[in-house]
C-alpha positions in Angstrom: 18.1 3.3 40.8 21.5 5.4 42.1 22.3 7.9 39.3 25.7 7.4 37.8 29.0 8.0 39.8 31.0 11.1 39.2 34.1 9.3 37.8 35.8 11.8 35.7 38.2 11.3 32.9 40.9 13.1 31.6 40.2 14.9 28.8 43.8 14.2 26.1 45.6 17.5 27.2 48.1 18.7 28.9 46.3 21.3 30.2 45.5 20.5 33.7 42.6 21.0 35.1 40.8 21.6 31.8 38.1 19.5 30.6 36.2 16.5 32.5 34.0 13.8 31.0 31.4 11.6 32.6 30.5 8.1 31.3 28.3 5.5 31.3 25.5 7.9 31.7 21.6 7.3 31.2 19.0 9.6 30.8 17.7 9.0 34.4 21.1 10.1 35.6 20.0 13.7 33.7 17.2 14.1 36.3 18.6 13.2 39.4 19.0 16.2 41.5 22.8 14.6 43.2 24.0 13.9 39.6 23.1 17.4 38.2 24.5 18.6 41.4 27.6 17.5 40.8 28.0 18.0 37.0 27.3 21.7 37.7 30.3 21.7 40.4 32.7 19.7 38.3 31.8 21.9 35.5 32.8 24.7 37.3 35.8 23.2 38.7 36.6 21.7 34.8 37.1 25.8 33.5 33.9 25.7 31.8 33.9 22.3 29.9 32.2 19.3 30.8 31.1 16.0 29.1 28.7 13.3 29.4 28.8 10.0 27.5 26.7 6.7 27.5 25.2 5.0 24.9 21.8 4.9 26.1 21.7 8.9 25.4 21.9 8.7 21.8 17.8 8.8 21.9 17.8 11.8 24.1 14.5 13.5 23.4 14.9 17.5 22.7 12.7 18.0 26.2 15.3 16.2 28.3 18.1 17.4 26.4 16.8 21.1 27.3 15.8 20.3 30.7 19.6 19.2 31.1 20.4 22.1 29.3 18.8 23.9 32.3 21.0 22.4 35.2 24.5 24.9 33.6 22.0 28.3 32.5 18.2 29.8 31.6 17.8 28.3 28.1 17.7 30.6 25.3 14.0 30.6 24.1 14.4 33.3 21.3 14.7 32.7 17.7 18.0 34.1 15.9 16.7 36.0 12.8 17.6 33.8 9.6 17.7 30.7 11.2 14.3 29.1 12.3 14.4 26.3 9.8 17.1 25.0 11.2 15.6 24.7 14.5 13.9 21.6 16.4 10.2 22.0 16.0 9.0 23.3 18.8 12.0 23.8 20.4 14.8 26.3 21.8 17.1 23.8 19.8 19.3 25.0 16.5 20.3 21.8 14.1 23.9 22.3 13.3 25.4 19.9 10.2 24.2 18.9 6.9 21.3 17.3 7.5 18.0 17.5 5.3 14.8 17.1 5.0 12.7 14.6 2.6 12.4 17.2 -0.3 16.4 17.7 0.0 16.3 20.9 1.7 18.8 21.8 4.2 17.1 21.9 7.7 20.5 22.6 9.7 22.9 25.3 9.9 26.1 23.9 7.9 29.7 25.8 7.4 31.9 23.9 5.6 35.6 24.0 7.0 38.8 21.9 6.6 39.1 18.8 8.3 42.0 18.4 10.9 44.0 15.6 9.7 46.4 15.6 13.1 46.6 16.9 16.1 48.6 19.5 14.8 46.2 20.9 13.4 44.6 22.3 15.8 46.8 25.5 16.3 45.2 28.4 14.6 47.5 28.7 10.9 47.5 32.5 10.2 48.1 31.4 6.6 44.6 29.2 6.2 43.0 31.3 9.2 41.8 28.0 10.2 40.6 26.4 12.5 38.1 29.3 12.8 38.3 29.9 16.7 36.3 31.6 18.1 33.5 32.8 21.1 30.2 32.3 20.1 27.2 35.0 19.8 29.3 38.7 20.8 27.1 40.1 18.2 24.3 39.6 20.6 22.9 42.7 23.2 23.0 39.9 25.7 25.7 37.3 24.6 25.8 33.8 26.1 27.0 32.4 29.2 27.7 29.1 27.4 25.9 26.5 25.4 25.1 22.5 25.3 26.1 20.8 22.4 24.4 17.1 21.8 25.3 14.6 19.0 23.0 13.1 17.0 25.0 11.8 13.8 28.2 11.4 14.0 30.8 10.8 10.5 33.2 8.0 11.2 35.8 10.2 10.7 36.2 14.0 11.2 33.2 16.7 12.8 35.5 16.9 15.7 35.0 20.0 17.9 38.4 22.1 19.7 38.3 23.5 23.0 40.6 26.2 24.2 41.2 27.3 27.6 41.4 31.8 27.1 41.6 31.8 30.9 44.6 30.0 31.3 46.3 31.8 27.8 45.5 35.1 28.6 47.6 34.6 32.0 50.5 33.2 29.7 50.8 36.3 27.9 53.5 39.2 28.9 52.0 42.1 31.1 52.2 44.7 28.4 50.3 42.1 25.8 47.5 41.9 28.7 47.1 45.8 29.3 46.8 46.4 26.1 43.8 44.0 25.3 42.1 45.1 28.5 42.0 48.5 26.6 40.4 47.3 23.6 36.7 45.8 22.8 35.4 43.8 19.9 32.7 45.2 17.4 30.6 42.4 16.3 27.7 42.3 13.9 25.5 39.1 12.7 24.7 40.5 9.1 29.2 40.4 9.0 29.1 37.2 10.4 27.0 35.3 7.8 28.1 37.5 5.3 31.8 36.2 5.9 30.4 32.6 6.0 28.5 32.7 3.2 31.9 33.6 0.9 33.0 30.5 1.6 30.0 28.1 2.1 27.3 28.9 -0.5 23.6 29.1 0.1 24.9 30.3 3.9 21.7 32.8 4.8 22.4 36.1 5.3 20.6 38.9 7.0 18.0 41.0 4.8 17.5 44.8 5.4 14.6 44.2 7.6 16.8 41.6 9.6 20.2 43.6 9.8 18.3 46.6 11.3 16.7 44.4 13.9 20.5 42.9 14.8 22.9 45.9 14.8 26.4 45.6 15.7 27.3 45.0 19.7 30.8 45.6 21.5 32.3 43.5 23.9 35.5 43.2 25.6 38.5 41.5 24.1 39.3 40.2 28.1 36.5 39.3 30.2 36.5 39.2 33.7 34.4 36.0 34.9 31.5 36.9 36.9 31.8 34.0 39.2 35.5 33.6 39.5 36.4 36.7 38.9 39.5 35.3 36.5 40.1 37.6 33.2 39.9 35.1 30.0 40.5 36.6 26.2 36.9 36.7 24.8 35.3 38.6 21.7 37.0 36.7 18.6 34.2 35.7 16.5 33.5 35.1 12.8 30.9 38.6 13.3 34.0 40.6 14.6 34.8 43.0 11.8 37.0 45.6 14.1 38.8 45.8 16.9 39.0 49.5 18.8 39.8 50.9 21.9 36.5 50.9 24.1 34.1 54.0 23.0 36.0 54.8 20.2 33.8 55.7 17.0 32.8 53.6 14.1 31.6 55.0 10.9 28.6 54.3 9.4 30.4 53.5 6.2 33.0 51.0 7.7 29.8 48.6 9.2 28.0 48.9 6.1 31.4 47.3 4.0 31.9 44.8 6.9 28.4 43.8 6.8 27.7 43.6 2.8 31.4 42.9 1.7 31.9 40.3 4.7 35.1 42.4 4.7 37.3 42.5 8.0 39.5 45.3 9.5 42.7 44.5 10.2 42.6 45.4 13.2 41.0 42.3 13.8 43.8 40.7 12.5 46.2 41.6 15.0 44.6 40.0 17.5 44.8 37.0 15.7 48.2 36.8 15.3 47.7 35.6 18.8 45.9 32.6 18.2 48.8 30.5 17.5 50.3 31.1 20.7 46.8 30.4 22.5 45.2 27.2 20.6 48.7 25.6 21.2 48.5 21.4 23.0 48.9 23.4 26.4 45.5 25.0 25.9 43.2 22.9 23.5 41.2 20.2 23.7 40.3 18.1 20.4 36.7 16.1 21.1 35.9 13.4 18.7 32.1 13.0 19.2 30.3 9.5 19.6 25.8 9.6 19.0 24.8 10.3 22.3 27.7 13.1 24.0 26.6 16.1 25.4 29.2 19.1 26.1 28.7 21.7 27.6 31.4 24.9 27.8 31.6 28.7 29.3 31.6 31.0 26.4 33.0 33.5 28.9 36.3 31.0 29.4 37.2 29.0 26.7 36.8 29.6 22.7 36.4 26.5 20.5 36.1 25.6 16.7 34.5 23.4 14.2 36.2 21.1 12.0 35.3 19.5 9.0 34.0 16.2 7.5 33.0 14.3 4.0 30.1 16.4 4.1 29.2 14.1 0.5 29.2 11.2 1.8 28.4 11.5 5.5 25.9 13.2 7.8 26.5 15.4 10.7 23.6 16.4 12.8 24.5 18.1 16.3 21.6 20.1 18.8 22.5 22.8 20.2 20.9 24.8 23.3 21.9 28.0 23.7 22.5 28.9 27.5 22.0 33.3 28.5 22.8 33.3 32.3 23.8 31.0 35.1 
């Protein structure tokens, strides 16, 4: 059978250019070496973010969703120290929601955010600090190129997922604003990041002694230069950024320690968030309301994006994600 046509839709935004979805897709259309083709090239073309809907791929097993996985990236086959519960047996696959197992126990990774009850909200409120936007992984030696995001159970209302284009905000911003971010890198840390979480979502795991030594802090630039298009994008915001300095500058070992087992921030940080406002605006954002079955996939070096929430009581949430380390 011919895979699927490329027939892209617009994603709603008035960002254009940004975004492209693909539907009436079956899993046989994963496979076929034109369609994959294609899907890498629109992907490409899309600024990182690409999606593929049909009904039929709400049964996705975790090989083909892996193997699919493989057309944007080499999978990340690691495990990420506090998490392999929450992970597809078997599997380079992290659960992400509030799903559990038949004793009650909670077998994915679950934050629990505000829902966005309009489109407005999606612009970063530097009130709330919500959405949380961010780029995913910095604190890693070896971050992400990107990741694949599949859903599984979907609320009937809420769980949506934002999309922001950094490439095309970063160019938006005044030429003093852009020198002086491309002077500065991010210091990121996983114990900081699930110590922040875990202040506001209890039972959140957090790193033990063993595991914080084996995950120390990483530094990454706040503006990324694509190594494909060669087009600079803001990167490095992420819930495990506790500081923001100028790149080689010192940090004590007293400051990580209170970032990592306060959750505390440095303001620092802060003032690069007072940018968010400006970059998550309509121009720049994309809000995706999920249906069993999508698969997205985005460049973590070119766009940031954000969870939001749901009636985690009263509905379940179950997403798989496949974490991609190099195209």
């Amino acid at each position: 059978m011919a895979s699927a046509p490329i027939t892209l839709k617009r994603y709603r935004s008035s960002n254009e250019g940004f975004g492209a979805l693909i539907e009436d897709v079956r899993p046989e259309d994963l496979v076929d070496p034109r369609f994959r083709r294609r899907a890498r090239e629109t992907w490409s073309a899309a600024r990182g973010l690409l999606a593929v809907r049909g009904a039929a791929l709400a049964g996705l097993s975790p090989e083909a969703l892996v193997a699919w996985a493989e057309v944007f990236g080499r999978v990340d086959r690691t495990r990420v120290s506090g998490r392999e519960s929450r992970r597809v047996a078997g599997q380079p696959i992290l659960r992400i929601g509030n799903v559990r197992d038949a004793g009650g126990h909670l077998i994915s990774t679950f934050a629990r955010v505000p829902a966005v009850r309009d489109d407005a909200g999606v612009r970063y409120d530097p009130v709330t600090r919500r959405p949380v936007w961010h780029t995913d992984s910095t604190f890693l030696p070896d971050p992400p190129i990107g990741s694949v995001f599949h859903c599984r159970q979907a609320p009937p209302e809420g769980g949506d997922t934002l999309f922001a284009d950094t490439r095309e905000g970063y160019a938006t911003l005044d030429t003093e604003t852009r020198g002086r971010l491309r002077r500065l890198e991010a210091v990121c840390s996983l114990a900081h990041h699930d110590k922040k979480i875990s202040l506001y979502t209890p039972g959140y795991p957090t790193l033990d002694a063993r595991e914080r030594a084996a995950n120390p802090p990483n530094r990454v630039p706040l503006v990324l230069r694509h190594p494909v298009t060669g087009a600079p994008a803001l990167y490095g915001l992420n819930s495990s950024t506790c500081c923001i300095v100028e790149r080689g500058a010192p940090v004590s070992r007293a400051a990580i320690d209170r970032y990592d087992l306060e959750g505390l921030e440095d303001e620092s940080v802060q003032r690069v968030r007072d940018l968010l406002p400006h970059l998550t605006g309509p121009e720049f954002t994309i809000r995706w309301r999920w249906r069993p079955g999508d698969i997205v996939v985005w460049d973590n070096r070119c766009t940031m994006h954000a969870a939001t929430g749901f009636d985690d009581e009263r509905h379940t949430r179950e997403m798989w994600r496949v974490t991609l380390l190099s195209g």
